[in-house]
C-alpha positions in Angstrom: 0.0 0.0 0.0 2.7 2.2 0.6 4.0 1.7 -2.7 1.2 2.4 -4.6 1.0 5.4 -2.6 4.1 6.9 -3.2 4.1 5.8 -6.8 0.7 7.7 -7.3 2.7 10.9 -5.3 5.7 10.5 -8.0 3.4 10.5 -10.6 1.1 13.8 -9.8 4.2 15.9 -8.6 6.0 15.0 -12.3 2.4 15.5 -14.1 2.5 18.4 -16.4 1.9 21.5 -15.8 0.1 24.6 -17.2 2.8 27.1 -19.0 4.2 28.9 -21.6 5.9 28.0 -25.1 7.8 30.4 -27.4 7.1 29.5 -30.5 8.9 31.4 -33.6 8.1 30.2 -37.6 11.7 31.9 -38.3 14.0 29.0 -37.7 16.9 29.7 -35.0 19.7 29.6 -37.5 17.9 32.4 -39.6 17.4 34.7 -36.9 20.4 37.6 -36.8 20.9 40.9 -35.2 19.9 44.0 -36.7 22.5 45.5 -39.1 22.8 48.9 -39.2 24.3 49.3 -42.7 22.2 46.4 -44.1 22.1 46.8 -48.4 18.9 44.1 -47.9 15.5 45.4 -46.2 15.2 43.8 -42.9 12.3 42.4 -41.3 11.4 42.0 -37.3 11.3 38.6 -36.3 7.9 37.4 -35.9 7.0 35.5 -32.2 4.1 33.9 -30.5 4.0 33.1 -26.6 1.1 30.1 -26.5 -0.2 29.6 -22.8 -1.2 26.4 -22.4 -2.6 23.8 -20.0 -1.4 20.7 -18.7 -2.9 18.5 -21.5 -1.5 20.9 -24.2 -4.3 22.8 -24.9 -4.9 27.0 -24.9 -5.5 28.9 -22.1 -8.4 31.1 -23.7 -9.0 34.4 -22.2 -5.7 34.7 -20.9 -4.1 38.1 -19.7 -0.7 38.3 -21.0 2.2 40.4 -19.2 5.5 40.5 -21.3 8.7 41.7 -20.6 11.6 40.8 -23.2 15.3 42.2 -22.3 18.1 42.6 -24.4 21.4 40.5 -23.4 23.6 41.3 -20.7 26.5 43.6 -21.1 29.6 42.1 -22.6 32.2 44.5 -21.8 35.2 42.3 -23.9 33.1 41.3 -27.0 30.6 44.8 -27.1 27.4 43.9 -29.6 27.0 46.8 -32.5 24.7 48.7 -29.9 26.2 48.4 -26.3 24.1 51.0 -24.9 20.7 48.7 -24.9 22.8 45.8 -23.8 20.5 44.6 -20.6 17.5 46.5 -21.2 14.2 46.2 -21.5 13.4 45.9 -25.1 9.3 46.0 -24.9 6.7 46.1 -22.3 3.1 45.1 -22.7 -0.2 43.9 -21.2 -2.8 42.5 -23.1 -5.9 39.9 -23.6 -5.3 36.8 -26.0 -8.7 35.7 -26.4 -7.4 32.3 -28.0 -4.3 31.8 -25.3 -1.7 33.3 -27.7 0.0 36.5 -27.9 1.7 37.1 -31.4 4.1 40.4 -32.2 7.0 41.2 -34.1 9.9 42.7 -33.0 13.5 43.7 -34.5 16.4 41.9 -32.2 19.0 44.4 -32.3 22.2 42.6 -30.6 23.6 39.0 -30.5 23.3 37.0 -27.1 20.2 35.3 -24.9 17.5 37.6 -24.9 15.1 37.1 -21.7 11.4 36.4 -22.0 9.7 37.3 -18.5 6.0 36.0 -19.1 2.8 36.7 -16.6 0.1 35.2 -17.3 -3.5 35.2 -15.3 -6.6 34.5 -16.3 -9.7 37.1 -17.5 -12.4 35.2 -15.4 -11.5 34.8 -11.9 -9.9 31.2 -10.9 -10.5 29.8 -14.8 -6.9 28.5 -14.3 -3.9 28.8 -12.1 -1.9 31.4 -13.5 1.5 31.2 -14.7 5.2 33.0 -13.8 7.8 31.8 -16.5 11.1 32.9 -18.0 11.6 31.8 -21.5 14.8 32.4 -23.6 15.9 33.2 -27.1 19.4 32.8 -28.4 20.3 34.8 -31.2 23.8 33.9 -32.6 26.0 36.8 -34.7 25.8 37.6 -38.1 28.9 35.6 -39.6 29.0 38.8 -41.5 30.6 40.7 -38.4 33.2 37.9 -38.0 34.4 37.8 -41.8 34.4 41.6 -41.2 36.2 41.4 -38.3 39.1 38.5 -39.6 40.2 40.9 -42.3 41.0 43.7 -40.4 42.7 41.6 -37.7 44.7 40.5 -41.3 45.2 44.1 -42.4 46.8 45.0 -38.7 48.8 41.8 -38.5 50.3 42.7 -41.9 51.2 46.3 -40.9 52.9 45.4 -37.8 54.8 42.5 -39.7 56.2 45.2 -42.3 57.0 47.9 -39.7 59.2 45.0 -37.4 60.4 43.6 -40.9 61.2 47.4 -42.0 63.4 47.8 -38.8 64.3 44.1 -37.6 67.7 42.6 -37.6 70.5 43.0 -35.6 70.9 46.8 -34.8 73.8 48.2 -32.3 71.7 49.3 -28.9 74.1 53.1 -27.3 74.9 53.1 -24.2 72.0 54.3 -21.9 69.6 53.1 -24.5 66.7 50.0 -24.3 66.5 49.7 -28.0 67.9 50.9 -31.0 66.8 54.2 -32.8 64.9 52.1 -35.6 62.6 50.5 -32.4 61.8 53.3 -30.4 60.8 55.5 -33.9 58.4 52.9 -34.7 57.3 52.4 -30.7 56.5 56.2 -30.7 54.9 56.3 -34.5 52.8 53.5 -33.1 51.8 55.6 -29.9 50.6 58.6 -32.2 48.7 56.2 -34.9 46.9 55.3 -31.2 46.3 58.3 -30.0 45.0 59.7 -33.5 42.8 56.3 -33.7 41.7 57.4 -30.1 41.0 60.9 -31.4 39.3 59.5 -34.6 36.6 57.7 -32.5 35.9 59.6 -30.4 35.4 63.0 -32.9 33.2 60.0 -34.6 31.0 59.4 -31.9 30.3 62.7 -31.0 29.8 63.1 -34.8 26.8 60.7 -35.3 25.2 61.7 -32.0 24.9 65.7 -33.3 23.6 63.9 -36.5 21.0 61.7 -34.9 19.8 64.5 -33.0 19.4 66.9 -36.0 17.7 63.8 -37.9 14.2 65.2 -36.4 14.8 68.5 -37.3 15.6 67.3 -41.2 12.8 65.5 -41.5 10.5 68.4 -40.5 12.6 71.1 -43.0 11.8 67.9 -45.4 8.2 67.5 -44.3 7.8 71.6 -45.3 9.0 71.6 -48.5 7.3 68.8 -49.9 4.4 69.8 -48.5 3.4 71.5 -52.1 4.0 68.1 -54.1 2.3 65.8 -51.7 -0.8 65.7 -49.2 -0.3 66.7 -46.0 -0.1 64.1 -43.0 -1.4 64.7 -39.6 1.1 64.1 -37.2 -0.7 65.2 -34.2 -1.7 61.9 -32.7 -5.0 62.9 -32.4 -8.1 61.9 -35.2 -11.7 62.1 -35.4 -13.6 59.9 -37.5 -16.9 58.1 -37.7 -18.0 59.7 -34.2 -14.5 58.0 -32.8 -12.0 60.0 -31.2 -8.3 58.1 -31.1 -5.5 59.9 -29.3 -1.9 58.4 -29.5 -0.7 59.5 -25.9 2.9 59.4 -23.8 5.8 60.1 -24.4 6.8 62.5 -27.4 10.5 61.8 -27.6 12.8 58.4 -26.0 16.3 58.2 -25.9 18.2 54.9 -27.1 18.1 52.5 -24.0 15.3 53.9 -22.0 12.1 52.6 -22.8 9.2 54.8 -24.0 5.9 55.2 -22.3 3.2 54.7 -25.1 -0.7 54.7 -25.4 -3.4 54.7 -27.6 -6.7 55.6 -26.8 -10.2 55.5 -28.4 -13.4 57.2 -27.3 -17.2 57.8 -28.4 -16.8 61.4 -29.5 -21.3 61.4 -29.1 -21.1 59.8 -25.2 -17.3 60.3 -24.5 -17.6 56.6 -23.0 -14.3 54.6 -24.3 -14.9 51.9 -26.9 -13.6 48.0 -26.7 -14.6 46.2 -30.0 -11.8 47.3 -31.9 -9.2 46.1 -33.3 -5.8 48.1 -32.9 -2.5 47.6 -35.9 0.2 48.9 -34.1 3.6 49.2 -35.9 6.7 51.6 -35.3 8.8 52.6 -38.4 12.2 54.3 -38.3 11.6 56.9 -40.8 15.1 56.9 -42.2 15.1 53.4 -44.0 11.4 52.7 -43.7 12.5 49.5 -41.4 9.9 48.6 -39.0 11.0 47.6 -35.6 7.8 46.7 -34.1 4.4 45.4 -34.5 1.1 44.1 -33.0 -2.2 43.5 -33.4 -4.6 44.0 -30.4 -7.7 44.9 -28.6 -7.9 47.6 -26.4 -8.7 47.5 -22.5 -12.2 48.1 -20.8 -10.9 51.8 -20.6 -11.0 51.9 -24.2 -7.0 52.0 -24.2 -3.5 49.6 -25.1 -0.5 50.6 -23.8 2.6 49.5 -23.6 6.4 50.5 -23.0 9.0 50.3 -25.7 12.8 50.6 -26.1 14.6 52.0 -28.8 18.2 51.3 -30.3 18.5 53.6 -32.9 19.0 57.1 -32.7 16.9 58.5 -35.8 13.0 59.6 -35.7 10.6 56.7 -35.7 6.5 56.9 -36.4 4.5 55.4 -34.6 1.3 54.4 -36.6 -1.6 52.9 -35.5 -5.0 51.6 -37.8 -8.3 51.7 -36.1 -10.4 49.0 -37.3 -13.5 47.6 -36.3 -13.8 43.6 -35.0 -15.6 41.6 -36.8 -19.0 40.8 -35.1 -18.7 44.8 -33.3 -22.3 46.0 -33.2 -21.0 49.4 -34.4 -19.1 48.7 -38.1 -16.7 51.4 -39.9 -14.3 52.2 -42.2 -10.7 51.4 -40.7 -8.5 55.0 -40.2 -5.1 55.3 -39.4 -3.6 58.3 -36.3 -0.2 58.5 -36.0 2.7 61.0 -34.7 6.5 61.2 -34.9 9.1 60.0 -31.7 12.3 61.4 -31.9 15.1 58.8 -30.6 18.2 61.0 -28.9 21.3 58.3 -30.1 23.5 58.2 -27.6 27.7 57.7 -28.1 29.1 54.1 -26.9 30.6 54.5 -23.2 34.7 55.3 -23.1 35.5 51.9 -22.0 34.1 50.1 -25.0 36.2 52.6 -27.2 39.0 52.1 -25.4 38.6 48.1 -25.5 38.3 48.5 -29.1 41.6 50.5 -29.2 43.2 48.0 -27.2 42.3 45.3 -29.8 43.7 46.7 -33.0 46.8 48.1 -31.0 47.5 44.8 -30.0 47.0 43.0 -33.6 50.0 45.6 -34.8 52.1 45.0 -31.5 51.8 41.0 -32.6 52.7 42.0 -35.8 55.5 43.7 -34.7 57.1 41.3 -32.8 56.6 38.4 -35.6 58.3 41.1 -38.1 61.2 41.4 -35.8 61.6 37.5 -35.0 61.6 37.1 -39.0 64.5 39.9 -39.6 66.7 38.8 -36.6 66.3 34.6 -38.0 66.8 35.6 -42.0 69.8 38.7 -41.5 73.5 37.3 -42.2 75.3 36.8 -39.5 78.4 39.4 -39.2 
């Protein structure tokens, strides 16, 4: 009796239980980083978090909290964006009628990306909810390490020249470490640092003034083609087919600090808020027409959706959003569109990751150097 007992225990503590799956149709092999000086137009990878019970089956009516977050910082290999390295990518709250939450959403960095899932039920006690940390590896774009192979080449070469240039067996003066020949290169190698140093940093500085005055193009843009083609309204706010939507929060984000967004819709007749929409969310950098983000949703019993977002690039984005009725609403329309501008403040890589950088290429000429000087000294006659 025991036995059977303690079997039957065994079996209901190891007895599946209600959670979460990430599902993604792009296979893992397929799925890169976002490159910033991509010839191909990119597309945000396309996910769907499934709630599900302990037979398999949907959770329906589930409320779904999701936080995603970048990778963690990795201070000796930095990613192509370092300053969103662990942070939180996307934010948002919303009802799956069917048990499954489905978005898309540009990756911007290589690494495990962190899934934090919340999910409770709409009707009180339907199901037990669920607390769940799903990740996603996404592997570097092979691109970056072909990229990265030929400079390491390029340096090794130059150092093997300069030690070749000035190897073999040179008389050391009294007082003196090394001969003339080395401690000319030494300090030509210290300046070509410092001026590398210099370079970078003038650079960084560079691109942030020119993300900054990105916003203030495409409104000198905006005005003069104003006469050629219709006129967009940017305010966030529209009124349509007695509706009133309103794109709320915040106005401007800065690269690493999530945004505060909302949209809102309302009976312009009763001013009550109105639920049996459907809501097409999508953010597009207005640059190169890339879209980072996008969902489809329904809005709360408050008539509103909203949700927190991060950006990585520092470069105006619009945030778009079509109105659209669902399809068994009492009240049927024609589906409108409000939408406004964010400016993204870019902000410059920290000095340490710079400085790493440096470190790197100086040390691929240094190697170089040395080799250079092994080969001189092993191949000079002797006297």
């Amino acid at each position: 009796m025991m036995s059977v007992v303690f079997y039957s225990f065994t079996g209901f503590s190891q007895s599946p239980q209600p959670h979460v799956r990430l599902i993604s149709p792009t296979p893992a092999s397929q799925i890169i980083p976002f490159e910033a000086e991509a010839t191909t137009p990119q597309s945000p990878v396309k996910l769907a978090l499934r709630a599900e019970n302990s037979t398999g089956k949907p959770l329906n009516n589930a409320k779904f909290n999701l936080q995603i977050f970048t990778p963690p910082p990795t201070p000796w290999f930095t990613t192509d964006f370092p300053i969103v390295e662990g942070t939180k990518l996307l934010d948002i709250e919303t009802i799956a009628p069917k048990g499954q939450l489905e978005l898309q959403q540009i990756l911007p960095i290589r690494g495990n990306y962190q899934f934090k899932v919340n999910v409770t039920p709409v009707v009180a006690n339907a199901f037990t909810p669920i607390q769940q940390t799903l990740t996603l590896s996404v592997r570097e774009n092979w691109v970056k390490y072909r990229n990265f192979a030929i400079l390491a080449v390029i340096l090794l070469l130059v150092g093997l020249g300069g030690g070749w240039v000035i190897g073999g067996r040179q008389a050391i003066a009294p007082g003196e470490i090394a001969p003339q020949q080395v401690r000319l290169l030494l300090s030509g190698v210290i300046v070509v640092a410092i001026a590398a140093l210099l370079f970078v940093n003038i650079s960084a500085e560079v691109a942030h003034s020119e993300s900054s005055g990105h916003a203030h193009h495409h409104e000198h843009h905006d005005h003069h083609g104003s006469a050629t083609a219709a006129p967009v309204d940017n305010s966030g706010i529209v009124r349509q087919q007695g509706l009133q939507a309103q794109l709320l929060g915040d106005d401007s984000a800065t690269v690493g600090k999530p945004a505060a967004l909302q949209v809102k819709v309302t009976d312009e007749n009763t001013n009550q808020p109105v639920q049996d929409l459907l809501l097409n969310i999508k953010t597009t950098m207005l640059e190169d027409g890339w879209v980072a983000f996008a969902y489809q949703g329904v809005p709360d019993p408050t008539g509103q959706f909203s949700w927190e977002q991060g950006f990585f690039d520092g470069a105006p984005h619009k945030l778009e959003v079509e109105i659209a009725p669902q399809p068994n609403a009492s009240r049927q329309f024609t589906p409108f569109k409000v939408q406004k501008d964010i400016d993204v403040e870019g902000v410059a890589p920290p000095f340490s990751v710079r400085f790493i950088s440096l470190a790197y290429m100086t040390a691929f000429v240094i190697v170089g150097l040395l080799v250079g000087l092994r080969l001189k000294e092993n191949f000079a006659p002797n006297n």
